[in-house]
C-alpha positions as CSV (number, residue, x, y, z in Angstrom):
1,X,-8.5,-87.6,50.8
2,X,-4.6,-88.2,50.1
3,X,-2.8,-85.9,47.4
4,X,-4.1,-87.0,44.2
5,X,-0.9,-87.8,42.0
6,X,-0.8,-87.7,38.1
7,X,1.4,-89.8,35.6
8,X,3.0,-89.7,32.6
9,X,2.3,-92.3,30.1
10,X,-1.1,-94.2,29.1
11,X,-3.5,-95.2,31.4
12,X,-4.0,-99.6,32.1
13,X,-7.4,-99.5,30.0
14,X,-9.9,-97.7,28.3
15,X,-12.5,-95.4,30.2
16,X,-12.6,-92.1,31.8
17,X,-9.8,-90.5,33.7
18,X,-9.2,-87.2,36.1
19,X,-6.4,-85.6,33.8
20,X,-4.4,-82.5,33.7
21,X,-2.0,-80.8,31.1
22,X,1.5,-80.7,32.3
23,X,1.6,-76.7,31.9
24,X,-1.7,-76.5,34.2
25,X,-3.1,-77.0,37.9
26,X,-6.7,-77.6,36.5
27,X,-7.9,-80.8,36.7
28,X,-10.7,-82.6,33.6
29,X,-12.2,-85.4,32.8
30,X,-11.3,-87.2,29.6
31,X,-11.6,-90.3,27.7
32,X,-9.5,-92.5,26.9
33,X,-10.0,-94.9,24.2
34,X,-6.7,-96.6,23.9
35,X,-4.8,-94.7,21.5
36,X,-6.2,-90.8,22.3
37,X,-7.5,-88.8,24.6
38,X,-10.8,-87.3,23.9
39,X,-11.7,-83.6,24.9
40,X,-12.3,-82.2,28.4
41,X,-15.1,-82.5,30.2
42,X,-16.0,-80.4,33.5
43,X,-17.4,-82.7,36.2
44,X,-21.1,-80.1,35.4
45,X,-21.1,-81.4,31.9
46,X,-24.2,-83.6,31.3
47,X,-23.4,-87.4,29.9
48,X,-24.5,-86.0,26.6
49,X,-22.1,-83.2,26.5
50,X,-19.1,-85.3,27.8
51,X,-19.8,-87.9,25.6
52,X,-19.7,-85.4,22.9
53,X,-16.2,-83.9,23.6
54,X,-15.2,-87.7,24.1
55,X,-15.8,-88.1,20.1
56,X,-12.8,-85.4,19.6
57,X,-9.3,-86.9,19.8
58,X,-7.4,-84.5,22.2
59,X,-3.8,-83.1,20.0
60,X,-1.9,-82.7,23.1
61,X,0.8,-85.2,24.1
62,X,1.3,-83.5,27.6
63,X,-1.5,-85.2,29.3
64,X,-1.1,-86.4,32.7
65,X,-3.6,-88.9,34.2
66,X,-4.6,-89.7,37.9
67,X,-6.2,-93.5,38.7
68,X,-8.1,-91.2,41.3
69,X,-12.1,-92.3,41.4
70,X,-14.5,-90.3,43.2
71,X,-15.8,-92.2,46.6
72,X,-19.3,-93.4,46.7
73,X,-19.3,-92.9,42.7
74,X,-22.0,-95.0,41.7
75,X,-20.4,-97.2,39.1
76,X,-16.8,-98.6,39.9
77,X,-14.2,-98.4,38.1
78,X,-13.2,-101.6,36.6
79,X,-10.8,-102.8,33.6
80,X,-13.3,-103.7,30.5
């Protein structure tokens, strides 16, 4: 696996996305829903628990996101 490389700006569509802070090297999973980003989510989280933090609009405006998608996830990532 390449370098995975994060950007500035809003994702192409709603979903989840590998995200970091600018000020950090630690990588989380958050939601997007077109307008916010929800809260972190480790990748041990169950669905129920990211789903939870994915209710909670994230205040940061330093969020950088990756279009990085696990291989062999089993669901691919497609525009809604």
């Amino acid at each position: 696996m390449g370098k995975i490389i994060f950007k500035a700006g809003n994702p192409p569509h709603i979903g989840w996305w590998l995200t970091k802070r600018r000020s950090s090297t630690f990588d989380f999973w958050r939601w997007w829903d077109g307008m916010h980003w929800g809260g972190p989510s480790m990748p041990t989280d169950t669905a129920e628990l990211a789903a939870e933090w994915a209710r909670y609009p994230t205040p940061v405006k330093t969020i950088l996101w990756s279009d990085y998608y696990p291989p062999g996830a089993r669901v691919a990532r497609r525009a809604p």
